[in-house]
C-alpha positions as CSV (number, residue, x, y, z in Angstrom):
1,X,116.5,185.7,94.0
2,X,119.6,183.2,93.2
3,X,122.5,184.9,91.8
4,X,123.5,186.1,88.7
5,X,125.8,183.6,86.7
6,X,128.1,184.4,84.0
7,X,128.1,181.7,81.2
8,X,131.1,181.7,78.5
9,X,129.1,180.2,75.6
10,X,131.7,178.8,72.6
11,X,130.4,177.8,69.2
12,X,131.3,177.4,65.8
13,X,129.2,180.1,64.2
14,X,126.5,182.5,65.4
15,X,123.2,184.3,63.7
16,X,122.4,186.9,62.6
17,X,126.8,186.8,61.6
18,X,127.9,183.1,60.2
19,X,124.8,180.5,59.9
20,X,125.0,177.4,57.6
21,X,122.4,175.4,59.9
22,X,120.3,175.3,63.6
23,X,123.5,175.7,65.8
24,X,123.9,179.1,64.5
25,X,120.4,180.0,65.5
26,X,120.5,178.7,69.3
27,X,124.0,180.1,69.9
28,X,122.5,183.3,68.6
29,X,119.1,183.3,71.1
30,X,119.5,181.8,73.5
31,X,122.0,184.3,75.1
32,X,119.2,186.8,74.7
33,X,116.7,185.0,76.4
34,X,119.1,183.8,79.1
35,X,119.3,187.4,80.2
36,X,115.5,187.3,81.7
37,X,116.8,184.5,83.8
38,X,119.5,186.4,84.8
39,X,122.4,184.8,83.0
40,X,124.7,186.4,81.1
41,X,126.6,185.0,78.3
42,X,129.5,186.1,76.4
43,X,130.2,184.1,73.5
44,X,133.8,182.9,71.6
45,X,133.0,182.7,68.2
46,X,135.9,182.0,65.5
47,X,136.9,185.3,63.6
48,X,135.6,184.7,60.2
49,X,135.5,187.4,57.7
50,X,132.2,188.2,58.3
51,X,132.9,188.3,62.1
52,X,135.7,190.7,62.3
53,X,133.6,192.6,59.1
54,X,130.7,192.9,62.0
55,X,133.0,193.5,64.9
56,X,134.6,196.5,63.1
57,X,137.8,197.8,63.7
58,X,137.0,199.5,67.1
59,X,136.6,196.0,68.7
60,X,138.7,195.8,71.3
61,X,142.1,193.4,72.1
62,X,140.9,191.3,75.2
63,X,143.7,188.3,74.8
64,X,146.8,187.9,72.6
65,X,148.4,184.2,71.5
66,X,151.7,184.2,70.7
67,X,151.3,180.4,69.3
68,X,148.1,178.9,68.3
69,X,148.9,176.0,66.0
70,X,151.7,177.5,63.6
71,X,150.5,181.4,64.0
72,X,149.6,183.8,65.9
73,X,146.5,185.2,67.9
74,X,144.2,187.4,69.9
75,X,140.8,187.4,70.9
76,X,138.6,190.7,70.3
77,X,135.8,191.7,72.5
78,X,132.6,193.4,70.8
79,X,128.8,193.8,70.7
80,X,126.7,192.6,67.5
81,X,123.2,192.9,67.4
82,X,122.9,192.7,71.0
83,X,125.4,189.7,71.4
84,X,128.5,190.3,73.5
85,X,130.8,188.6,71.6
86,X,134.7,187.2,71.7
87,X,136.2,186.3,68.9
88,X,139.5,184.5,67.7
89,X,141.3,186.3,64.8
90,X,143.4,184.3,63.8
91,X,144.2,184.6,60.1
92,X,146.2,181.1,59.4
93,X,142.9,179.6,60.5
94,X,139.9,181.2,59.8
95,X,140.7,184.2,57.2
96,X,138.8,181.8,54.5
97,X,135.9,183.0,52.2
98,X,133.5,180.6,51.3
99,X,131.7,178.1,54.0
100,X,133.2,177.9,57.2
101,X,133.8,174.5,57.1
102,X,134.4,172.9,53.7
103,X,136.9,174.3,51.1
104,X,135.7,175.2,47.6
105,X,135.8,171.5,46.0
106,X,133.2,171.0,49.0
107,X,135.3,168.6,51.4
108,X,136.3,169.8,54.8
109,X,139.4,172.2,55.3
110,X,142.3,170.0,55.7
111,X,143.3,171.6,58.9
112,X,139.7,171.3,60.4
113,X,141.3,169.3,63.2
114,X,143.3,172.4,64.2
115,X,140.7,175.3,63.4
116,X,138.3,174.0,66.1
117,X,140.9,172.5,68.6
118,X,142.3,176.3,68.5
119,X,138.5,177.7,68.9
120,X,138.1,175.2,72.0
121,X,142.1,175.7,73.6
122,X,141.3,179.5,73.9
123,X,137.7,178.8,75.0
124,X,139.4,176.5,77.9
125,X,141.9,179.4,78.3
126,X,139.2,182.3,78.8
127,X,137.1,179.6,81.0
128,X,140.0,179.6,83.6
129,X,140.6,183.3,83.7
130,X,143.1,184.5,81.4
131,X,140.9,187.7,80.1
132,X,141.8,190.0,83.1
133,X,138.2,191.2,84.9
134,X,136.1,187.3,83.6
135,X,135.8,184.6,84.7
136,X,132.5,182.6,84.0
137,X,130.9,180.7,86.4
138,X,130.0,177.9,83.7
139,X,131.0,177.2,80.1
140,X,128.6,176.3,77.8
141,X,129.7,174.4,74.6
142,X,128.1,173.6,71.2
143,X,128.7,170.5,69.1
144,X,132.1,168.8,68.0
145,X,133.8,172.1,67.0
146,X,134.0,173.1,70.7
147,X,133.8,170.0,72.5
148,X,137.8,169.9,73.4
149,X,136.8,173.0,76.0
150,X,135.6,170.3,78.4
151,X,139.1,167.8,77.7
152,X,141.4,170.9,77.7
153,X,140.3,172.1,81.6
154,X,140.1,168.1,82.9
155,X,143.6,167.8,81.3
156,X,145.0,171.0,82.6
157,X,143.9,170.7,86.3
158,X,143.3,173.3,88.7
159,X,140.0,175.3,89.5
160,X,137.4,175.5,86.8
161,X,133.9,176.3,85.9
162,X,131.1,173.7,85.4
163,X,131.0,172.7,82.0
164,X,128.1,172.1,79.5
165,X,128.1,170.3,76.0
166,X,125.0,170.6,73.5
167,X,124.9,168.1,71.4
168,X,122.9,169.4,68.2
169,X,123.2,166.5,66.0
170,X,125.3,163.6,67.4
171,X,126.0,162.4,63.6
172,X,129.1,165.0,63.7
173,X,131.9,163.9,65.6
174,X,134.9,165.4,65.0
175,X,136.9,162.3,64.4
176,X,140.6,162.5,63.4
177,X,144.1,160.5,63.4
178,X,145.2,159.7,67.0
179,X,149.2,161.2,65.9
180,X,147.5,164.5,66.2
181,X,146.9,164.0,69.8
182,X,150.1,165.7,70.8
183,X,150.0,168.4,68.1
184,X,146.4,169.4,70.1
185,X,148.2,169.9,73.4
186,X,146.9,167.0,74.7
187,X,148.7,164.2,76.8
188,X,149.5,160.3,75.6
189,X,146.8,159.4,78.5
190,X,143.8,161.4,76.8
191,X,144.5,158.0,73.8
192,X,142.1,156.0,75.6
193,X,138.6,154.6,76.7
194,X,137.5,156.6,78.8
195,X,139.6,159.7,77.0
196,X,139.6,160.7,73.3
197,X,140.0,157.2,71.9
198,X,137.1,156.5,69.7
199,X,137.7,153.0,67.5
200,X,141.2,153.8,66.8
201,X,141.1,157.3,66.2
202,X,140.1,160.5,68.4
203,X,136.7,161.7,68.7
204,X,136.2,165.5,70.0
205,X,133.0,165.1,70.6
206,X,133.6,161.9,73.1
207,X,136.1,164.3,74.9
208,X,133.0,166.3,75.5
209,X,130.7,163.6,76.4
210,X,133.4,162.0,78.9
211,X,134.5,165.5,80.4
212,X,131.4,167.8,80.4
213,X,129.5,168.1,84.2
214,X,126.2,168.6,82.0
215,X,125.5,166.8,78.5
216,X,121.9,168.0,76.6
217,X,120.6,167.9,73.6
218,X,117.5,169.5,72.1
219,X,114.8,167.3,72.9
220,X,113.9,165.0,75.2
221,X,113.2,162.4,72.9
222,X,116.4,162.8,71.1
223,X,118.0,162.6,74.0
224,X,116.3,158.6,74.7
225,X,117.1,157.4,71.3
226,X,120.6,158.6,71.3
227,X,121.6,156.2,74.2
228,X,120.1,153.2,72.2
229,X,122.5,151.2,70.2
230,X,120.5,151.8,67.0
231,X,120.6,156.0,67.1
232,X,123.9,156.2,69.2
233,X,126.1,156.8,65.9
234,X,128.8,154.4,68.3
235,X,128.7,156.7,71.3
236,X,125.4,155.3,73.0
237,X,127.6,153.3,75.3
238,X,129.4,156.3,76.3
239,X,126.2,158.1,76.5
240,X,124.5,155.0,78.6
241,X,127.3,155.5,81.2
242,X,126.5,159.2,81.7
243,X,123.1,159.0,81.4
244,X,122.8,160.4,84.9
245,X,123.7,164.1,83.6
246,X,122.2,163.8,80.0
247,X,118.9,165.8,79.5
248,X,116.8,166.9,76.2
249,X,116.2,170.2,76.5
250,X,114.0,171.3,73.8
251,X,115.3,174.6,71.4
252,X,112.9,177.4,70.9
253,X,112.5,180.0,68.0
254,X,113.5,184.0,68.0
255,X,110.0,185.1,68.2
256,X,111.8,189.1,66.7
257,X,113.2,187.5,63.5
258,X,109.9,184.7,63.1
259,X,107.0,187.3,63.5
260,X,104.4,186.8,60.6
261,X,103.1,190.1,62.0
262,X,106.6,192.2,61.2
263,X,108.1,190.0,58.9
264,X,109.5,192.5,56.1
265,X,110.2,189.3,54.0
266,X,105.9,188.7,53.2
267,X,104.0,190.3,50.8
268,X,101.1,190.3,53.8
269,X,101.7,190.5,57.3
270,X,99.6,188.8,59.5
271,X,98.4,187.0,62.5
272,X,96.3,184.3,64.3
273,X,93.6,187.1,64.4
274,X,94.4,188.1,60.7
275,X,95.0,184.6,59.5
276,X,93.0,185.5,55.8
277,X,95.8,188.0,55.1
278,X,98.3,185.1,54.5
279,X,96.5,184.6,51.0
280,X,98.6,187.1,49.9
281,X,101.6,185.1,50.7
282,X,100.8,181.8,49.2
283,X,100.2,183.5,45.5
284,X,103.4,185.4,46.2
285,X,105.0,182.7,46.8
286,X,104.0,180.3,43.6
287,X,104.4,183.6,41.4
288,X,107.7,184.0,42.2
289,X,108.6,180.3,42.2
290,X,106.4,180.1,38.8
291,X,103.7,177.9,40.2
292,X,100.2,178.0,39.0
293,X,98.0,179.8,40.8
294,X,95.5,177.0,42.1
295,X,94.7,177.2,45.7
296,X,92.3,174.4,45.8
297,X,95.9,172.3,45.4
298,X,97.5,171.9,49.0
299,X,100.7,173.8,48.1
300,X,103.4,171.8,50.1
301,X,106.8,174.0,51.7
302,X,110.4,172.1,52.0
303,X,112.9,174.4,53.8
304,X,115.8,171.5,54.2
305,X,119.8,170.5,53.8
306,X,118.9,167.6,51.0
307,X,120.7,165.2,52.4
308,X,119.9,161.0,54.0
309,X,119.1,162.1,57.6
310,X,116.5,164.5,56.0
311,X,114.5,162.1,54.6
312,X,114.5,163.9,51.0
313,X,115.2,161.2,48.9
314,X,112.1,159.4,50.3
315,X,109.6,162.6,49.3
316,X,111.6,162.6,45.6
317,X,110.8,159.1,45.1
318,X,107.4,159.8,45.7
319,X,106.8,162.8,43.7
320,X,105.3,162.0,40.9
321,X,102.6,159.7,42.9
322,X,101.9,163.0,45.4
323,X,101.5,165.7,41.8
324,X,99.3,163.2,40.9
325,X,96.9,164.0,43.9
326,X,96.9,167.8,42.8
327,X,99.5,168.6,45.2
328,X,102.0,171.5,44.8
329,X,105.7,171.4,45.7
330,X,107.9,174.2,46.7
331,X,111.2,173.5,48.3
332,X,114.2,175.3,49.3
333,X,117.8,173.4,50.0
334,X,120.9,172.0,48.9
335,X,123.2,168.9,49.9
336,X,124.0,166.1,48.2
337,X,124.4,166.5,44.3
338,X,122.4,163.5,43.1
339,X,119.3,164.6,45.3
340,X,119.7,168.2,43.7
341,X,119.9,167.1,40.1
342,X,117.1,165.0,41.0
343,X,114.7,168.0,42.2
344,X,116.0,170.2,39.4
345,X,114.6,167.5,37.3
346,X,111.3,167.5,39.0
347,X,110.8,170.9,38.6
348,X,111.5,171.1,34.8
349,X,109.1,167.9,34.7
350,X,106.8,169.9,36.1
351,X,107.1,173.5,36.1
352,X,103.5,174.1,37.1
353,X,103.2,171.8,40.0
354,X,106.8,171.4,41.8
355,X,109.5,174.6,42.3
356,X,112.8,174.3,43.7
357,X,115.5,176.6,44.3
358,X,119.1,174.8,45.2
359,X,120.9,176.9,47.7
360,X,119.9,179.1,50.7
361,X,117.6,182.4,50.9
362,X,116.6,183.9,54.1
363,X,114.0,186.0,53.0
364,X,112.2,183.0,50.6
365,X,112.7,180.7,53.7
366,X,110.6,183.0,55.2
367,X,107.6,183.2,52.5
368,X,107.6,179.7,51.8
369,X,106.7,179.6,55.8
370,X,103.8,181.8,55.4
371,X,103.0,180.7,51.9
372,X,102.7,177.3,52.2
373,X,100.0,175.5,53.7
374,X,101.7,172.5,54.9
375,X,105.5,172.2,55.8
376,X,107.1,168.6,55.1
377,X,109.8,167.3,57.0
378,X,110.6,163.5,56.6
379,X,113.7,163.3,58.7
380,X,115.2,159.4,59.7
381,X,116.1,161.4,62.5
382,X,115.8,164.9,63.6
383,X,117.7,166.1,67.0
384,X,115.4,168.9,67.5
385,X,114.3,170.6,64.0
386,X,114.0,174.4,64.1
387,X,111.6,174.6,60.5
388,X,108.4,172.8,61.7
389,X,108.8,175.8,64.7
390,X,108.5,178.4,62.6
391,X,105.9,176.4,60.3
392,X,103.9,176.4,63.7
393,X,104.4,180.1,63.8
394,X,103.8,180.8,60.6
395,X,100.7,178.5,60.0
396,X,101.5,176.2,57.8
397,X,101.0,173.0,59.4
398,X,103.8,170.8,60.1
399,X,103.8,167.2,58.5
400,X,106.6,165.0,59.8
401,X,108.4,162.1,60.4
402,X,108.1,160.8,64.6
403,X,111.3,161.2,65.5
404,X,113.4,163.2,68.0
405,X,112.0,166.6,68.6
406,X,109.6,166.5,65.5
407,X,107.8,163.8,68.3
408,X,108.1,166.4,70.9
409,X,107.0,169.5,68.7
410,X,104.2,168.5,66.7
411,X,100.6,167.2,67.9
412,X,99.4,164.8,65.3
413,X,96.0,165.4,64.1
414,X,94.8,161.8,64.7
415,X,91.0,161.2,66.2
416,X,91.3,162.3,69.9
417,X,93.2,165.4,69.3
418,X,91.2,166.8,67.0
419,X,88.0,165.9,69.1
420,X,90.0,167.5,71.7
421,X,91.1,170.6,69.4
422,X,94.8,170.5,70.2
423,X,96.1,168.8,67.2
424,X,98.6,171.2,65.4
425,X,99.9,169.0,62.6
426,X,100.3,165.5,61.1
427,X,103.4,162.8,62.1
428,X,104.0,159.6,60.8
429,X,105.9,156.2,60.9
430,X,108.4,154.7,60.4
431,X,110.3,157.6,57.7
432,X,109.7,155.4,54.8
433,X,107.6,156.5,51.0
434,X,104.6,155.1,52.0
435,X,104.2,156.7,55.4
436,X,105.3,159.9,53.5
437,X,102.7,159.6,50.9
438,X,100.0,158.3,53.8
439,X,100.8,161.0,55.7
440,X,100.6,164.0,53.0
441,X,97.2,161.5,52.1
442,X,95.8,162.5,55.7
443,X,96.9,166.0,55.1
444,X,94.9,166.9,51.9
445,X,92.4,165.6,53.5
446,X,92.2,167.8,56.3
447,X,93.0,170.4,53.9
448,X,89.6,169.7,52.0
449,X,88.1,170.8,55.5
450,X,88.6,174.3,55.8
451,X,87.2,174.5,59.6
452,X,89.3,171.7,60.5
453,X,92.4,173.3,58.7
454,X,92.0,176.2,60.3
455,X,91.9,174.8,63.6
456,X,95.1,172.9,62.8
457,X,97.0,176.8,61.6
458,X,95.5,178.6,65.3
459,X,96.0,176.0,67.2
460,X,99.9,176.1,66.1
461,X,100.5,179.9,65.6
462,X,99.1,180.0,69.5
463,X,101.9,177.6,70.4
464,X,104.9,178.5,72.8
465,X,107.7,178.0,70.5
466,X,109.7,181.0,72.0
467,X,112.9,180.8,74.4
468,X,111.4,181.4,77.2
469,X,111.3,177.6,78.8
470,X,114.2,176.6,77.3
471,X,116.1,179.2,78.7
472,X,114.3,178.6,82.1
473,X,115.6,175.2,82.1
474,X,119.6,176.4,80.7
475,X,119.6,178.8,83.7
476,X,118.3,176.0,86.0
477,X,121.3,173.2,84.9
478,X,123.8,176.1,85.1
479,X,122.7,176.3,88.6
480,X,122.2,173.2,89.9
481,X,125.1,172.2,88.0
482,X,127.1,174.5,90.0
483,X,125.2,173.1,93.2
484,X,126.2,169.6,93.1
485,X,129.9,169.8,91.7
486,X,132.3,169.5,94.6
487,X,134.7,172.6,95.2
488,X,131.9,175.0,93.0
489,X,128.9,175.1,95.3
């Protein structure tokens, strides 16, 4: 039985407390299903309202900061929702209603270079011992906002623990003025190649790729096309020279909070055994979203940020070709303004046939899952994608672009596969209009089969979409990781 390691996970936000997108998810489950594998993880969160609200005042002073960047500091301990948790109160930073990372006109807090560098200084700071009675055997940290842990150990010397980075979407970077450099704590010699320096600025998340023992990201085809020149977003090179400790490690789903069989949010529970019962969910879902109630018409889910990487501009251009094929349209999202007026637009065009609601809701995220029969998503490119995993769950069948982890998740329905009865959705190439409209083409078709459909819904609610791999192979890097470093083994 190998031993039981301690992991000191740091991250921007955390579900069920802060989410705005997929990081929040994985920071949130994969602690829990690390624990089988006997890891456990603590994780430093920032103290946003809603975190210190869930905390509650009996949360406990582990750390206090005299100085972090112009105020003070201290770092409470607690328990929510089964997640032990750390995290950084510190007002001047992060008492700030609203999104966590963008101010109310919509662009990013002005001191966003300081918030995160302050989330990952204290992360380092816990990593190397200062919380009397811990000190982690690895650290384990998530995207540009905590990428500095990594920078801030290699620059302060001394013993410390392995170091992992996640990269969850290698489009953010972090990047900011080089004068800050010293403001950060940081020394003139981190201003260079194989430092911070990232075409005459400072790039957090290089500081992670150049300093972390371990870099994944969540899938194993994203993590090939991120170390070409065409989807290396100017770090491939970087990425190329580490390639030696860069794996795709594909993310899973909570299989508590995606449960068609529990799921409060349905007007039907149900399962691969009770698969007619989700009926009841598709007319919930066009009643409330005022669609008519016609389920001969393939009734098509978006569950998306509507933004260029997602592909949505592609699937509004198309539109009014795809209602013309009888299809029904119900999406859930918001991003960039013109794509938003634009679906607003479509839905008033056509009320009966396309629905959209701009913004977020958990519990219509949900129905539109088990409502719709097929779940679009036409990214340009797609890191891992969390949606077409709970599609799978849910049964409505994925339909997506081939590209990072929507290549790895999905099983397109082409002639073997279905021969073979493993197919569990449809993908296509490259992410352009025609290939979407081909591709939701194929679908209906299927659709018009209802043996066939059926096969395509069982064969991906019986899917492993959970944790439990994922976290096999976390627990396995953490270890081996630990292994191989000199002065850790």
């Amino acid at each position: 039985m190998p031993p039981r390691l301690h992991v000191l996970s740091v991250a921007s936000e955390i579900f069920p407390i802060v989410k705005t997108g997929g990081l929040a998810d994985v920071a949130g489950a994969l602690p829990k299903a690390l624990a089988a594998e006997d890891v456990s993880v603590r994780t430093l969160v920032p103290g946003y309202p809603a975190v210190l609200a869930a905390l509650g005042p009996a949360a406990a002073t582990a750390l206090s900061v005299a100085d972090l960047f112009g105020g003070a500091g201290r770092v409470l301990a607690g328990n929510v929702a089964g997640l032990d948790l750390y995290a950084l109160d510190a007002p001047h930073l992060f008492a700030r209603q609203g999104n966590i990372y963008t101010g109310p006109d919509g662009a990013d807090w002005p001191d966003n270079a300081f918030r995160f560098a302050a989330l990952a200084k204290i992360g380092a700071r816990i990593a190397a011992g200062a919380i009397a009675g811990y000190r982690p055997d690895a650290v384990h940290a998530h995207d540009w906002q905590a990428a500095l842990v990594p920078a801030y150990l290699r620059y302060a010397g001394g013993r410390r623990p392995v170091c992992v980075l996640t990269v969850h979407n290698l489009a953010f970077q972090g990047v900011f003025p080089p004068t800050l450099l010293g403001s950060l704590g940081l020394p003139p010699e981190a201003y260079s190649l194989d430092g911070l320096e990232y075409y005459g600025r400072i790039s957090y998340l290089k500081a992670g790729l150049q300093f972390a023992d371990r870099i994944t990201t969540v899938s194993p085809t994203y993590a090939a096309e991120i170390v070409t020149p065409e989807s290396g977003m100017g770090l491939d090179g970087v990425l190329r020279r580490r390639a030696a400790v860069l794996s795709g490690i594909l993310n899973g789903i909570d299989e508590e909070v995606w449960n068609p069989a529990t799921d409060s949010s349905l007007a039907a529970a149900f399962d691969a055994e009770r698969l007619a019962s989700r009926a009841a969910n598709a007319l919930a879902l066009r009643v409330r979203l005022g669609l008519e109630n016609d389920a001969r018409a393939m009734l098509v889910g978006i569950v998306s940020r509507l933004t260029w990487q997602k592909g949505l501009d592609l699937l509004l251009a198309a539109l009014p070709e795809l209602l013309a094929c009888g299809l029904q349209f119900a999406l859930l999202g918001a991003g960039d303004a013109a794509l938003e007026a634009g679906f607003r637009e479509a839905a008033r065009r056509y009320p009966s046939r396309a629905a959209c609601l701009i913004g977020y809701d958990e519990s219509l995220a949900h129905l539109i899952q088990a409502g719709a029969d097929a779940l679009l998503v036409p990214s340009r490119f797609e890191p891992c994608g969390l949606t077409q995993l709970c599609a799978l769950r849910y049964g409505a069948v994925p339909v997506v672009a081939r590209v990072g982890g929507l290549a790895d998740t999905v099983i397109d329905a082409n002639e073997m596969a279905l021969a073979a009865e493993v197919a569990t959705g449809i993908q296509f190439a490259p992410p352009s209009r025609e290939a979407l409209e081909a591709a939701l083409g194929r679908a209906n078709a299927l659709f018009r089969v209802p043996a066939v459909w059926k096969r395509l819904q069982l064969n991906g609610m019986r899917s492993d979409v959970s944790w439990r791999r994922p976290a096999r192979r976390y627990a396995q890097l953490y270890r081996d990781a630990l292994a191989t470093r000199p002065g850790n083994g």
